[in-house]
N, C-alpha and C positions, 0 to 999 in steps of 0.2 A: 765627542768629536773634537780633535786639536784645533785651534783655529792655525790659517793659512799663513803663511810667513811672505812678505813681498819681498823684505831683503833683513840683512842679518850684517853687523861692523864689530869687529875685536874692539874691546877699550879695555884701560887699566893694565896694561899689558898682559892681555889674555886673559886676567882672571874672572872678565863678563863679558860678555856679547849684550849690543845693545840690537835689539830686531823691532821692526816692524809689521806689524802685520795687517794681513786685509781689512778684515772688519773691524779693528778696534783705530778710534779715532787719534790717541799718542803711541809715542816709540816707549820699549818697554827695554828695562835691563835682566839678560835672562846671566844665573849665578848658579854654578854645579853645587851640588850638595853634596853631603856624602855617596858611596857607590854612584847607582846613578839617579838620581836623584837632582830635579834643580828645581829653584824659588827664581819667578818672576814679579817685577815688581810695574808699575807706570811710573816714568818720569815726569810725567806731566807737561809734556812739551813737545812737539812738531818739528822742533829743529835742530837737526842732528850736532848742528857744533853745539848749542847750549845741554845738549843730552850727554854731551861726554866731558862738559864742565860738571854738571851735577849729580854725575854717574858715580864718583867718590864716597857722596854724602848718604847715596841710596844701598851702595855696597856695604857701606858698615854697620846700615841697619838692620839689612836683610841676615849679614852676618852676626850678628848681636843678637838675635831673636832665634831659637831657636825650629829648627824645622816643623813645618804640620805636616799632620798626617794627612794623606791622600783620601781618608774617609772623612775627612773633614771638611766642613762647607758651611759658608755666610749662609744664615738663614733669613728667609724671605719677610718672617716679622721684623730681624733687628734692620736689616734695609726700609722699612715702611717706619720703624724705630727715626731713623736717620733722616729719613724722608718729612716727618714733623718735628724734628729738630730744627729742619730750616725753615719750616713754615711757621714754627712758634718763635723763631728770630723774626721773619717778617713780620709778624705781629707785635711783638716789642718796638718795632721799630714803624709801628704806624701802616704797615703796607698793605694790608689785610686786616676785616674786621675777627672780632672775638667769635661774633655766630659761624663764621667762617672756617676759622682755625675746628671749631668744637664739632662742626659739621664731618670736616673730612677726617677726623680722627672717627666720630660715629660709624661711619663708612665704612674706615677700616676692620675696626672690630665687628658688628654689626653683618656685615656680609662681605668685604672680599678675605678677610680671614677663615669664617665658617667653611666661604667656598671653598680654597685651600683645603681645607681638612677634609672634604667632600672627596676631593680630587688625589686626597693622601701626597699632595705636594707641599712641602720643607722650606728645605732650602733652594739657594738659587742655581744651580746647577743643575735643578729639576726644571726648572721655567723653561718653557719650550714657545716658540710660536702659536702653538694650536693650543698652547693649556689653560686659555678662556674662552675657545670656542663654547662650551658649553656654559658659562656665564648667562648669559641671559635668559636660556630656560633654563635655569636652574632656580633664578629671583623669579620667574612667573608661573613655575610649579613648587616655592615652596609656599609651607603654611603659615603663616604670622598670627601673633594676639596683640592685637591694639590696647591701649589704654585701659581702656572697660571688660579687657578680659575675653571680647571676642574675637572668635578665630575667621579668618579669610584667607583665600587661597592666591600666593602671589601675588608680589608688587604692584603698583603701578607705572604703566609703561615710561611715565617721566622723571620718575623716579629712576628706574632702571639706567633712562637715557643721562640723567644727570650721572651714576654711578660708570657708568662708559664714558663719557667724556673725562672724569677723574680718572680712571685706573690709563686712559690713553697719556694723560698727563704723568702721572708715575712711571710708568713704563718706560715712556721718553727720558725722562732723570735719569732714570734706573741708566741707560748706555749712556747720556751726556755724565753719568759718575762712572763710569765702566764696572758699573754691578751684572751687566747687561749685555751683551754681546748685540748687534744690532740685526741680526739674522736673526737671535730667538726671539727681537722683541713681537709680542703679540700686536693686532690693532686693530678691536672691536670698533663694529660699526651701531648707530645708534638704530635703533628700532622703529617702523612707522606707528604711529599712534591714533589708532580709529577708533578712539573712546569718541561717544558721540556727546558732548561736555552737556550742552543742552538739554538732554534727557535724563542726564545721569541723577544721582543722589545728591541731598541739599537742594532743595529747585525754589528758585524765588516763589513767593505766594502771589496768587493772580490775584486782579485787583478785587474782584469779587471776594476770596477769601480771605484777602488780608482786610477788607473792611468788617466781617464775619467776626476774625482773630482779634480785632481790637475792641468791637461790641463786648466780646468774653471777657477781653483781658480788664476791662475799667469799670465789669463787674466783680472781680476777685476777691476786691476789699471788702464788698458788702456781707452781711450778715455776721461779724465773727464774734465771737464769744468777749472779748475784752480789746482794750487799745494796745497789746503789747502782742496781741493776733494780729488785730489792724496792720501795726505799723509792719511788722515781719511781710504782709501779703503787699502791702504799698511798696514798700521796698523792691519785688519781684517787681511790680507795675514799673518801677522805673527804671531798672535793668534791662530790662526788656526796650524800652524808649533809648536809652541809653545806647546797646550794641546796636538798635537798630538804627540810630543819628550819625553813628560814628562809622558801622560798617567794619566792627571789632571782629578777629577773631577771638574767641571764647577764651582763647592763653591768654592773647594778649592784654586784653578787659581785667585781668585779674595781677597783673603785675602796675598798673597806672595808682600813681598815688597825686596828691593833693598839690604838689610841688613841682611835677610833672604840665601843671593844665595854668595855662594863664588867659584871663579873659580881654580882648580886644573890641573896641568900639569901631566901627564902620556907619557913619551917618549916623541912621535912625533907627541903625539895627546891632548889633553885639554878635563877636565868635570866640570860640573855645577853644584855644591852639594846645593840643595836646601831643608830646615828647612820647613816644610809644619807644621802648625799653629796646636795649640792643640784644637781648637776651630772647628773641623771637623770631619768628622763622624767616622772614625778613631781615632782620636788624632794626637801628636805630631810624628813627622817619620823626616828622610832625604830621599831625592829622587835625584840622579844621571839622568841628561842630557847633551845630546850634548851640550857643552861650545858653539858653534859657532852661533845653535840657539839663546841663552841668547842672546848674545852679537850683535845677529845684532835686537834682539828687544832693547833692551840698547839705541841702536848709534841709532834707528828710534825716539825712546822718544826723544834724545838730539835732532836731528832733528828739532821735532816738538816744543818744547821750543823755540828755535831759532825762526823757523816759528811765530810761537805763540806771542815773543813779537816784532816782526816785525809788523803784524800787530796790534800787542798796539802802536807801537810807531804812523803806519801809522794813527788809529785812532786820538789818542791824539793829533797830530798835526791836524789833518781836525777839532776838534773840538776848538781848540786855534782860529784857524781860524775861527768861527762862525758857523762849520756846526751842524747843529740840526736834522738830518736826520740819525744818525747812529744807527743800531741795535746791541745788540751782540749775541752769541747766542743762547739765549733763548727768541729774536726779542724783547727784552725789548730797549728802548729807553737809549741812553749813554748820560750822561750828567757833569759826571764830567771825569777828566783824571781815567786810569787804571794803576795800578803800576804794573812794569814787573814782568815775572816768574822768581825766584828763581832757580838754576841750580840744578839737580835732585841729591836727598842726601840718604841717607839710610834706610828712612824711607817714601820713595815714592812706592807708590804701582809698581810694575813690569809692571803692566797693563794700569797704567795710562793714563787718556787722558788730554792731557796740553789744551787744549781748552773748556773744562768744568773747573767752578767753585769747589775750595776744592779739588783739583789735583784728582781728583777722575776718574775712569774707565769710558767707556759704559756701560749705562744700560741693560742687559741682555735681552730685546726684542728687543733692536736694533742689538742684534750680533746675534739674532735668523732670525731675518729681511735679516741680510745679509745673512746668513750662506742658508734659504729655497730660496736666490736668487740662488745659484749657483746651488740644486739640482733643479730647474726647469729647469734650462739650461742643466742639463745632461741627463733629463729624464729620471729617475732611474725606475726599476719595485719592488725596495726595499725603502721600508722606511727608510731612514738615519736619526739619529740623531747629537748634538753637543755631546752627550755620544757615538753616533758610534767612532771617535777618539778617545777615554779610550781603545774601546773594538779591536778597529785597533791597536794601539801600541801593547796590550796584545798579541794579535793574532801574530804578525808578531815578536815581540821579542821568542814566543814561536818557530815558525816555522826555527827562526835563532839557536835554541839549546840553549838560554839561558834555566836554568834551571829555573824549575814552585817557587821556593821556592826562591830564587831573583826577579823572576818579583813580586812574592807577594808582598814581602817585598817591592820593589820599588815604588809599585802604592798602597799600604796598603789594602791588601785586603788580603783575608786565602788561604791557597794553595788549600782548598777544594771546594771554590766559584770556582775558575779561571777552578778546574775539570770538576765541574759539569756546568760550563759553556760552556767552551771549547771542551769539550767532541766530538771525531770528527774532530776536526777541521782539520787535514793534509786531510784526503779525499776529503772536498772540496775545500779546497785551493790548494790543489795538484795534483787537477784534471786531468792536462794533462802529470803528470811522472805516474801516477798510475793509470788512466783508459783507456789511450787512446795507451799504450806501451806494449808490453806481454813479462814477466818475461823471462829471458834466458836460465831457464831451463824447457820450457814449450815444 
């Protein structure tokens, strides 16, 4: 469909018409081509005398270039191309964070691209008003695999809502660059969200069972076969202290290094101001904990250093000596000496495990491995996760009268999540001042 012409002026003497038209926001120079055939170009400008000052400059170029074909058409990737061109200027230029930029690229590829191909829509001359009606069921009937390889059926609704407020955003560019005619642009509404937060998956532990879970957990260490068992199951014991002081997510726990955490004196007490990485679903924050936690995961790492090149040293002599039987552990065979660890510096992950290669952490199914040891030993009637400790610290800082707009802020997340989360929460946690007591003016 052509768009509407409101009015149309000879320039150049006669060899372009500069028009106007309804729906696009500037004056436009329209150029014959051969037979019949004409190339419209935007001047860029609202007003007619500077449109036939710089009507010259746009004539020579339209002539210089030569004609497209009529099946030819911008396509709707290299516009989205164009579209984070300028948001990765913003970014160079401070305006916008980097989780940010990397987010809305995700986006693109990720699902409004897929969409597009769902819909066998192209380019932009395909974009129609109606051709994201179906966007929204379409993210909440398809099928996704998470991280861990399992499958689920459709987004989550704020998810979705987050991907509808962006694509309303692009669409808008899309006409203020006149990719976009302003009658086709689409304009998805966000969706209501009756996820009941409170019930859902991850559920804080009640107090009952989280005194239960730590009965279990500060037995773990007990019984193990050598001190190089020991220290490995203490370690869990203080990870575990750890996300749950700090009110971590599980990502973000594992990107914190040594250089990151400074410790502050308050009176007669100590805190642990820790720089949580811009590279997380949040971005960059500080988050306050308990100092004492830090600091005895700290002195367990120097610990295990020590340990650690104890037995280098223990090796390296059995093998001076001819033994050929050593494994280390990843049960690879040792054959030459190992040079000791390094004493931990400021650029050592927090988490570190000194007994892996590249000082690096536990891989996250083995602290999964340990963490569903200890709920089988409690025999829960709730499903706990490594995200229950996020939703434990929230819950129990709440119940202490920190206000909702600091714990936000301390575990990065909006005061309106934590509401519609938490929503409730003192009735069941406070089950026995408030249901099982009768008011005293009753």
């Amino acid at each position: 469909m052509s768009p509407t012409l409101d009015y149309s002026e000879p320039t150049l003497n006669n060899r372009a018409v500069i028009c106007k038209y309804k729906d696009r926001k500037y004056l436009y120079l329209r150029v014959k081509r051969d037979g019949h055939r004409y190339t419209q170009h935007s001047l860029q400008t609202t007003d007619i005398e500077q449109a036939h000052k710089v009507a010259i400059d746009v004539y020579v170029k339209i002539q210089s270039a030569p004609p497209t074909s009529g099946k030819s058409s911008l396509t709707i990737k290299k516009v989205f191309e164009n579209y984070m061109i300028e948001k990765n200027k913003k970014l160079n230029r401070g305006l916008i964070k980097p989780n940010t930029a990397k987010i809305y690229q995700q986006r693109i590829d990720l699902r409004f691209i897929p969409y597009l191909k769902f819909k066998k829509i192209t380019n932009m001359n395909e974009l129609k008003k109606d051709s994201f009606d179906d966007f929204v069921g379409f993210q909440l009937d398809r099928k996704t695999r998470g991280r861990w390889k399992t499958e689920t059926k459709g987004l989550s609704h704020n998810t979705i809502n987050k991907d509808v407020g962006q694509l309303n955003e692009i669409f808008k560019w899309m006409v203020e660059k006149e990719y976009l005619l302003p009658r086709n642009q689409p304009k998805l509404e966000r969706i209501k969200d009756l996820k009941k937060y409170n019930t859902e998956s991850n559920p804080a532990y009640l107090p009952a069972h989280w005194k239960l879970f730590n009965d279990e957990l500060y037995k773990f260490d007990q019984g193990c076969e050598d001190e190089y068992e020991t220290w490995k199951r203490r370690w869990f014991i203080n990870y575990v202290r750890f996300m749950y002081q700090g009110g971590f997510r599980p990502h973000e726990s594992t990107k914190i290094r040594f250089g990151d955490c400074e410790i502050i004196k308050r009176n007669n007490a100590s805190a642990c101001l820790i720089q949580i990485d811009e590279n997380t679903k949040t971005g960059r924050r500080e988050c306050s904990i308990n100092a004492n936690t830090f600091l005895k995961l700290r002195s367990h790492l120097d610990k295990g250093i020590k340990l650690r090149n104890q037995q280098i040293k223990d090796w390296n002599y059995r093998l001076e000596n001819g033994d050929k039987t050593i494994t280390d552990y990843y049960r690879k065979k040792i054959k030459e000496p190992i040079p000791l660890l390094l004493p931990r510096d400021k650029d050592d992950l927090v988490l570190m495990n000194p007994f892996l290669k590249d000082r690096k952490m536990y891989h996250g199914e083995h602290i999964r491995d340990w963490y569903k040891e200890i709920l089988r030993a409690c025999k829960f009637d709730r499903k706990y996760t490594l995200y229950s400790l996020r939703s434990t610290h929230i819950s129990n800082r709440l119940l202490q009268g920190v206000p909702v707009n600091k714990v936000a802020k301390n575990v990065g997340t909006s005061m309106e999540m934590i509401q519609k989360t938490y929503d409730g929460l003192s009735a069941r946690f406070s089950i026995d001042e408030l249901g099982t007591s009768v008011p005293e003016d009753f």
